[in-house]
C-alpha positions as CSV (number, residue, x, y, z in Angstrom):
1,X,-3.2,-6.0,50.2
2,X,-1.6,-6.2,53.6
3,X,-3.3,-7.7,56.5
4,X,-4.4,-4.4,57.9
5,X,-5.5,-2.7,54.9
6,X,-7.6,-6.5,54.3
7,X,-9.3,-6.6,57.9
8,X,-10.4,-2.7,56.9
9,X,-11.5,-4.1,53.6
10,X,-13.5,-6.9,54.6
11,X,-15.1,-4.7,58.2
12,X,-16.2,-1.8,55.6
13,X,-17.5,-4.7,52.7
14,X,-19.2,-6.8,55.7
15,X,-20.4,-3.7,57.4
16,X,-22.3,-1.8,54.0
17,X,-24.1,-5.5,53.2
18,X,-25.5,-5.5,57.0
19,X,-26.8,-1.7,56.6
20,X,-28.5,-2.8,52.9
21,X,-30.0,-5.8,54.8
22,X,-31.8,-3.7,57.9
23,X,-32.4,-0.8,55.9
24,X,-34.1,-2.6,53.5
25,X,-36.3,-4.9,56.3
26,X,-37.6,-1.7,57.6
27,X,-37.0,0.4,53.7
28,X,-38.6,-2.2,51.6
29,X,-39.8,-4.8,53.4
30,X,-42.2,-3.1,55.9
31,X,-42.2,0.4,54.1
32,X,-43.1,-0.9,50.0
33,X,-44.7,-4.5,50.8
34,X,-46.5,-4.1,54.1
35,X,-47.5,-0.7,54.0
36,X,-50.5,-1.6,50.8
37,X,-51.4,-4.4,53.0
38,X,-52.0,-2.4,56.0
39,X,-54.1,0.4,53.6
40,X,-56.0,-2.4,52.3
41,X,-57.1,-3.9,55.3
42,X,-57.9,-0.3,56.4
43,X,-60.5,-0.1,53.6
44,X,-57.9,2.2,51.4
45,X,-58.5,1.9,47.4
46,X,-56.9,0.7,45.0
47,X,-56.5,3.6,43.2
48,X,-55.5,5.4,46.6
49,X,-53.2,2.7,47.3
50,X,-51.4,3.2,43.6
51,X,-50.9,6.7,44.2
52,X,-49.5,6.1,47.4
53,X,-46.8,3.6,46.0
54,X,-46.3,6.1,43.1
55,X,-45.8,8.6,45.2
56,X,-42.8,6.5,47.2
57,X,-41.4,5.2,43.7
58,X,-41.2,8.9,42.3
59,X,-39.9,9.9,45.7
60,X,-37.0,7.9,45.3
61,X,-36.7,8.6,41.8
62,X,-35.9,12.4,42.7
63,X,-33.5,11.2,46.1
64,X,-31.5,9.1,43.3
65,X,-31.2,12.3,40.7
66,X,-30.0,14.4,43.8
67,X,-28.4,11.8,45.4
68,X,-24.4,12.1,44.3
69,X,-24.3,15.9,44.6
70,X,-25.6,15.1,48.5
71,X,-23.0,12.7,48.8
72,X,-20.2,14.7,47.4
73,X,-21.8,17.0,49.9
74,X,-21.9,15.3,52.8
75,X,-20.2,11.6,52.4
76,X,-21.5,8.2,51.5
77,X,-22.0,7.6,55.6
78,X,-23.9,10.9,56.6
79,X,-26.1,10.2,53.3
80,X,-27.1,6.7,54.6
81,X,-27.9,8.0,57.8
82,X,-30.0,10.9,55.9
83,X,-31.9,8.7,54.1
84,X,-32.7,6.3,57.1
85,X,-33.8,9.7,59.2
86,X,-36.1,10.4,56.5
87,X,-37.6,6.7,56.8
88,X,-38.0,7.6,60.7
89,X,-40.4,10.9,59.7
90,X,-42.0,8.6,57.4
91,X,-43.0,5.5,60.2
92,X,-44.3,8.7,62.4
93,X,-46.3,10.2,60.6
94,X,-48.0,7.0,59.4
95,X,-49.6,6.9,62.9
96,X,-51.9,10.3,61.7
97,X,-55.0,9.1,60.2
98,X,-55.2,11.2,57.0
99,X,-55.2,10.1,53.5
100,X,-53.0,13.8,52.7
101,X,-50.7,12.9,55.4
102,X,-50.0,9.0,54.4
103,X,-49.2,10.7,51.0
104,X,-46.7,12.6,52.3
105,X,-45.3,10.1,54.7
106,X,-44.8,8.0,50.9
107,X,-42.8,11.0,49.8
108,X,-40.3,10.8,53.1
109,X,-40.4,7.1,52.6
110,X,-39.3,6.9,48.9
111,X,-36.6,9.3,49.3
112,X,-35.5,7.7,52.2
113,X,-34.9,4.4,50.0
114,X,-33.2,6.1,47.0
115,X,-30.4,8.6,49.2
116,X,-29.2,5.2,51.1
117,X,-29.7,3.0,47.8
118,X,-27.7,4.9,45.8
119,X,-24.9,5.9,49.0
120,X,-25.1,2.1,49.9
121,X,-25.0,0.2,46.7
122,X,-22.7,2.7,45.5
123,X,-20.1,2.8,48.0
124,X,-20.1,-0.9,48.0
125,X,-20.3,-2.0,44.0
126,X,-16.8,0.8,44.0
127,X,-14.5,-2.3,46.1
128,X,-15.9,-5.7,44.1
129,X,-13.3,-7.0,41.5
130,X,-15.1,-7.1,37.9
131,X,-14.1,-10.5,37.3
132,X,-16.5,-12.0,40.1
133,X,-19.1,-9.3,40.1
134,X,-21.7,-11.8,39.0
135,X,-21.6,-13.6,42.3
136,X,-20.7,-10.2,44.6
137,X,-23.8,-8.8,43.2
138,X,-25.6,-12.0,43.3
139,X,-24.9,-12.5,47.3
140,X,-25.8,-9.0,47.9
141,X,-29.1,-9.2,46.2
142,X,-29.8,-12.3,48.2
143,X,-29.1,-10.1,51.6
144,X,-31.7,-7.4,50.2
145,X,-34.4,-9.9,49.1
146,X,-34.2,-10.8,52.6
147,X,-35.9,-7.6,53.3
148,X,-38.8,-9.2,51.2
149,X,-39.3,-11.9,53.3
150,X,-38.8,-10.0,57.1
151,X,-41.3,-7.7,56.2
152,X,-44.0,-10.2,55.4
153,X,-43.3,-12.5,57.7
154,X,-42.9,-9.6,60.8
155,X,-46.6,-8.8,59.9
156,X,-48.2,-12.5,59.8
157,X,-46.2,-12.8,63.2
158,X,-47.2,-9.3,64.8
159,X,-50.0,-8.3,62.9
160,X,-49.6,-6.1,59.2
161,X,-52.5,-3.5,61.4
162,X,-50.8,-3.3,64.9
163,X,-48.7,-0.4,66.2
164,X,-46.1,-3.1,67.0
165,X,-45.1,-3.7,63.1
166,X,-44.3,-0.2,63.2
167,X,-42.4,-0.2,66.4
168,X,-40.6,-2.9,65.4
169,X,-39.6,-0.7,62.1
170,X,-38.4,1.8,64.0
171,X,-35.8,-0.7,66.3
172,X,-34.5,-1.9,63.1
173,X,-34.1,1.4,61.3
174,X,-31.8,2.4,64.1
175,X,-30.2,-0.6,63.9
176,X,-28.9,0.0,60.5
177,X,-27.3,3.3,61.6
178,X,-25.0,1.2,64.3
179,X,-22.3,0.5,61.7
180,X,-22.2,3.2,60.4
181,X,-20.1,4.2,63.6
182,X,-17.0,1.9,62.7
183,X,-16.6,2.3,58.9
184,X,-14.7,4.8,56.5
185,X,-16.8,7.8,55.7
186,X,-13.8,9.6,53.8
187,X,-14.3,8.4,50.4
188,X,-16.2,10.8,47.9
189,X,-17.3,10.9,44.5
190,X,-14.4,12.7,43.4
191,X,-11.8,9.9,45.2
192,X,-9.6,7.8,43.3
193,X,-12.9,5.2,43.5
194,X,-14.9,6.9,41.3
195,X,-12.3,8.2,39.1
196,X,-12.6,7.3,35.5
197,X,-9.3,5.1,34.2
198,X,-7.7,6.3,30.9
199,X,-8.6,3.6,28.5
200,X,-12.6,4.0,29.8
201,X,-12.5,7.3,29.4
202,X,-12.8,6.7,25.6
203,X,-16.1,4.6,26.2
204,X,-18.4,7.7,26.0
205,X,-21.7,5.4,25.0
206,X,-23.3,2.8,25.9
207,X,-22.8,-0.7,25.2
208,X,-25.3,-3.7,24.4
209,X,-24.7,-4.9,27.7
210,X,-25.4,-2.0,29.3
211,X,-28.7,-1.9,27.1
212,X,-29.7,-5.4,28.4
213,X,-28.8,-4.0,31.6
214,X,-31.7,-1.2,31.2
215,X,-33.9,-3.4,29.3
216,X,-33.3,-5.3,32.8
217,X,-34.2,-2.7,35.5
218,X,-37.4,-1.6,33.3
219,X,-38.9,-5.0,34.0
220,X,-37.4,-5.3,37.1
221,X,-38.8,-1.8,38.2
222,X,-42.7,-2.6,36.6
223,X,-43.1,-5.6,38.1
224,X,-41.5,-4.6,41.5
225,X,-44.0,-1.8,41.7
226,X,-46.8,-3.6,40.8
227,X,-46.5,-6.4,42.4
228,X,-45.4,-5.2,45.9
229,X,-48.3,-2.3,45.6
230,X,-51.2,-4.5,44.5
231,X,-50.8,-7.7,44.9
232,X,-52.9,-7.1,47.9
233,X,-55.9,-6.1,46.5
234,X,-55.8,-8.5,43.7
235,X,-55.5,-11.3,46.4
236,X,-58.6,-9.7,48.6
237,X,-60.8,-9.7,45.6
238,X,-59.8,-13.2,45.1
239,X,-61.2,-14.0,48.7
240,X,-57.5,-14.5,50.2
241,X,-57.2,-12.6,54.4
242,X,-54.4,-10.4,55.4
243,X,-52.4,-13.7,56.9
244,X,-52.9,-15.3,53.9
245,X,-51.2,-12.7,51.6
246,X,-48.5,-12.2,53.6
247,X,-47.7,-15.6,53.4
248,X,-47.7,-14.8,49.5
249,X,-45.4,-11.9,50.0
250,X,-42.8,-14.1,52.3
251,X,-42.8,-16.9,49.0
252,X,-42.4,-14.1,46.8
253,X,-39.3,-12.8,48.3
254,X,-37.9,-16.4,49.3
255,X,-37.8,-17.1,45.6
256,X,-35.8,-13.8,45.4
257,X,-33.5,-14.9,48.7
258,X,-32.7,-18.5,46.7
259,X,-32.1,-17.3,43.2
260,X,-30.0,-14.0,43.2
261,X,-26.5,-16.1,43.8
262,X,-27.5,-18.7,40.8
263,X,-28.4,-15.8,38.4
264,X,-25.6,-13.5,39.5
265,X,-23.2,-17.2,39.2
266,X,-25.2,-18.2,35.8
267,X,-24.8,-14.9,34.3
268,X,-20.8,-14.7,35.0
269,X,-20.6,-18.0,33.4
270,X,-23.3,-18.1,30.4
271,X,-23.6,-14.1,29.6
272,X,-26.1,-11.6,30.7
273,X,-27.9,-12.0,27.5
274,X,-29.0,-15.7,27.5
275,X,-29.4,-15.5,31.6
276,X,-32.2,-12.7,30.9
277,X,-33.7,-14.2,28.3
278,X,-34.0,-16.9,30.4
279,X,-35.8,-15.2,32.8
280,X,-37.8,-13.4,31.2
281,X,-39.5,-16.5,30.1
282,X,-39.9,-18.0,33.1
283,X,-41.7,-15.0,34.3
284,X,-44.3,-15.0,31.3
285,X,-44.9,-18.9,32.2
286,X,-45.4,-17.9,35.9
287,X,-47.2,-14.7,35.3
288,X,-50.0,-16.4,33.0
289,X,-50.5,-19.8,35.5
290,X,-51.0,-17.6,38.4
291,X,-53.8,-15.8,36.6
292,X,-55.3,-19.2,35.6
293,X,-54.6,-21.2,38.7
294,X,-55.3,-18.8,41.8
295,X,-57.3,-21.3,43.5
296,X,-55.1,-24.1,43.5
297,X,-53.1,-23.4,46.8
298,X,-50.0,-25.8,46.5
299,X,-49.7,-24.8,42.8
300,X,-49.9,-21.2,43.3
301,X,-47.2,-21.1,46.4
302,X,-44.7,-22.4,43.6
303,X,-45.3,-20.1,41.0
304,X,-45.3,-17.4,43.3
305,X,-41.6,-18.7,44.3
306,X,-40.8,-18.6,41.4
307,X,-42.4,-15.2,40.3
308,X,-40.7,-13.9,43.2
309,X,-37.0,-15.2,42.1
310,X,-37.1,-13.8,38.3
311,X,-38.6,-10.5,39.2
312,X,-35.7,-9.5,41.3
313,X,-33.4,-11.6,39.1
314,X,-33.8,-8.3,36.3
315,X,-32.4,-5.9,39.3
316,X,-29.6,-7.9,39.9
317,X,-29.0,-8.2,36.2
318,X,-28.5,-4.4,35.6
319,X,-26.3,-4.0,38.7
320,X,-24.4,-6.6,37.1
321,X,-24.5,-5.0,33.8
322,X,-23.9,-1.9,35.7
323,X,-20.4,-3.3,36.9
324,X,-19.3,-4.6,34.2
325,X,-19.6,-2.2,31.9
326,X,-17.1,0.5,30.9
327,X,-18.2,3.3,30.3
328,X,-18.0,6.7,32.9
329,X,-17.7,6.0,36.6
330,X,-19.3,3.4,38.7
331,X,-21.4,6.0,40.2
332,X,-23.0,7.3,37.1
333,X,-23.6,3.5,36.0
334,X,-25.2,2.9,39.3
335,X,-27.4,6.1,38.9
336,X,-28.7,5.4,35.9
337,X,-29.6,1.6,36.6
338,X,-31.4,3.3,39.6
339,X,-33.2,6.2,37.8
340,X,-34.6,3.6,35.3
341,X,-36.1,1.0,37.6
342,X,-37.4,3.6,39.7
343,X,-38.9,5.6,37.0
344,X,-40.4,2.0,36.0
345,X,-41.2,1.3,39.6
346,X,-43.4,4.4,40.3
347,X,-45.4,4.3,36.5
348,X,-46.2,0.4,37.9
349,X,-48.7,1.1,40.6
350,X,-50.0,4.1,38.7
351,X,-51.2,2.5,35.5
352,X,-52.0,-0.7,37.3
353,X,-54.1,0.8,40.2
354,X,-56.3,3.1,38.0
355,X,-56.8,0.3,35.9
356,X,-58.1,-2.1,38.8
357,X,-61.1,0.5,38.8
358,X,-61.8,0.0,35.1
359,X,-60.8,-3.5,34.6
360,X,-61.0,-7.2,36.1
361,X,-57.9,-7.2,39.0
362,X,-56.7,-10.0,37.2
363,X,-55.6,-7.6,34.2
364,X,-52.6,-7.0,37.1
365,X,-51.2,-10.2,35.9
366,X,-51.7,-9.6,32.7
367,X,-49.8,-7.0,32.7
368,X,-47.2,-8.6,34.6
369,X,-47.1,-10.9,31.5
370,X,-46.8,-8.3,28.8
371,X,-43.6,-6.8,30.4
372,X,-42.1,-9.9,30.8
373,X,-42.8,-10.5,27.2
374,X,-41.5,-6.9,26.2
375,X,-38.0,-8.0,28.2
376,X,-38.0,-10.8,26.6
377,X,-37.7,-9.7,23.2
378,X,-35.6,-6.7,24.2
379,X,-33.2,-9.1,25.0
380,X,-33.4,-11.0,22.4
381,X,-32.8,-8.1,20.2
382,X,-29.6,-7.0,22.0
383,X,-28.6,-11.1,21.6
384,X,-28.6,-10.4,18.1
385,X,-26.6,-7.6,18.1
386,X,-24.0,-9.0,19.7
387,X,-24.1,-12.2,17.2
């Protein structure tokens, strides 16, 4: 690589990790975590809240499905700048006060997420060598779970029910489209990039990594959706304030920020197998001491840490699996991996918020556990498969 072509390598790499980081502040951050906060503390239910995540998880479910014919369409560039425009609609006609038209504002909102997701990620994951995609996907990860924290924190600072936090969404949202002005909007899905290479082109199935990989982003997806969509009402039942669970929320996604690199790092050097296995059992122990040790503050901020860090660990593991597997293209791999913990992502909220009206909140938790344990012993399964 000459020293032109590797200044245009790095500007494009450097460029796409800044527009996942402020798309997903104002995507993720303010759009999936602070928006049920805000509808809590405007006396929304939780049943009302769960169909208005599921509603923004199935959303992005149908943007990543259509996703690859709009960007053979229209470029990876114009398809990041759709999906941010449709993010815009979404933050403006939040400020109507109808339950109808906050459901629809989810639908803009989800599909905003999955046409830049799948434009971004996509166009990105195409230029990382395979042999350290562990810590390339790692590092990216750890930019997105920023988004986790920002969001959070942006609402403890300015308030999760003030104008402002939308405002500020806005300003950031635009942000994100700024680079967009100085990278490479030429490649396609039918490009060299995203052609399939002769000796893959016989993989035609998947592999077991691949399967840990889905096993991965179905955990990954559940507890996402859960947690980010009603966490907040399983806090206020518990007596915690708005300030207090956004401090919750900005642990959560620090423990995502400081443990994407190790588990991308750990899983290049022990196997994706034993690194989500791993995992997974970290996030049963976590899931069940929360439930039993809510009102023990210092406690609780480390388990939710560390709740945080292994729950976003099982997205970064199926990107990883994602890239490092062989068969079709990158895009298809990518698509998939998105469709699943999506799919996952939008039945989370759903099951979980019509059972808060049947059920103890704390069954949230429970549940939390039991698809930890279910990834657990998927991925034990596909260990022994490989053995």
């Amino acid at each position: 690589m000459n020293t032109t072509r590797e200044v245009g390598y790095w500007r494009q790499v450097a460029s796409l990790n800044l527009i996942s980081c402020l798309s997903q502040i104002v995507q993720f951050g303010i759009g999936f975590v602070v928006l049920p906060i805000w509808l809590a503390a405007i006396g929304v239910s939780a049943k009302e809240i769960g169909i208005f995540s599921g509603l923004q998880w199935f959303a992005m479910l149908v943007a990543i499905v259509f996703a690859p014919r709009v960007i053979n369409r229209i470029g990876f560039g114009c398809s990041v700048f759709f999906g941010l425009i449709l993010s815009v609609f979404s933050y403006l006609l939040l400020q109507l006060p109808f339950l109808i038209i906050y459901y629809i504002a989810a639908i803009f909102s989800g599909a905003g997420v999955g046409f830049r997701w799948i434009a971004n990620e996509t166009w990105l994951f195409q230029m990382v060598p395979k042999e350290s995609s562990g810590r390339y996907v790692g590092f990216h990860e750890t930019l997105i779970a920023i988004s986790g924290v920002a969001g959070p924190a942006l609402s403890s600072y300015l308030g999760a029910t003030s104008i402002v936090i939308f405002m500020s969404g806005l300003l950031i949202c635009l942000a994100a489209m700024l680079p967009l002005l100085i990278i490479n909007n030429t490649v396609s899905l039918e490009s060299d990039f995203y052609r399939v290479s002769q000796a893959d082109s016989e993989v035609n199935k998947w592999g077991v990594i691949f399967l840990v990989g889905m096993c991965s982003a179905i955990i990954g997806g559940f507890g996402d959706g859960t947690f980010y969509s009603l966490f907040s009402v399983f806090s206020i039942s518990k007596g915690l304030g708005v300030d207090a669970i956004s401090s919750m929320l900005i642990l959560f996604g620090l423990g995502a920020i400081v443990m994407q690199l190790p588990i991308g790092w750990l899983a290049d050097k022990i196997g994706l197998h034993l690194t989500a296995i791993l995992s997974g059992l970290f996030g049963v122990i976590a899931a069940i001491l929360i439930y039993f040790y809510f009102a023990n503050n210092n406690f609780l901020y480390l388990l939710i840490l560390l709740l945080g860090g292994v729950n976003s660990a099982f997205l970064t593991l199926a990107v990883y699996a994602a890239a490092n597997e062989k068969f079709g293209t990158m895009a298809e791999r990518m698509k998939l991996v998105s469709v699943v913990f999506t799919a996952s992502s939008a039945i989370g909220p759903f099951f979980s918020g019509f059972l808060f009206d049947f059920y103890d909140s704390g069954i949230f938790f429970g549940v939390c556990d039991y698809i930890y344990d279910f990834c657990t012993i998927c991925d034990d399964c596909c260990d022994e498969e490989t053995a």
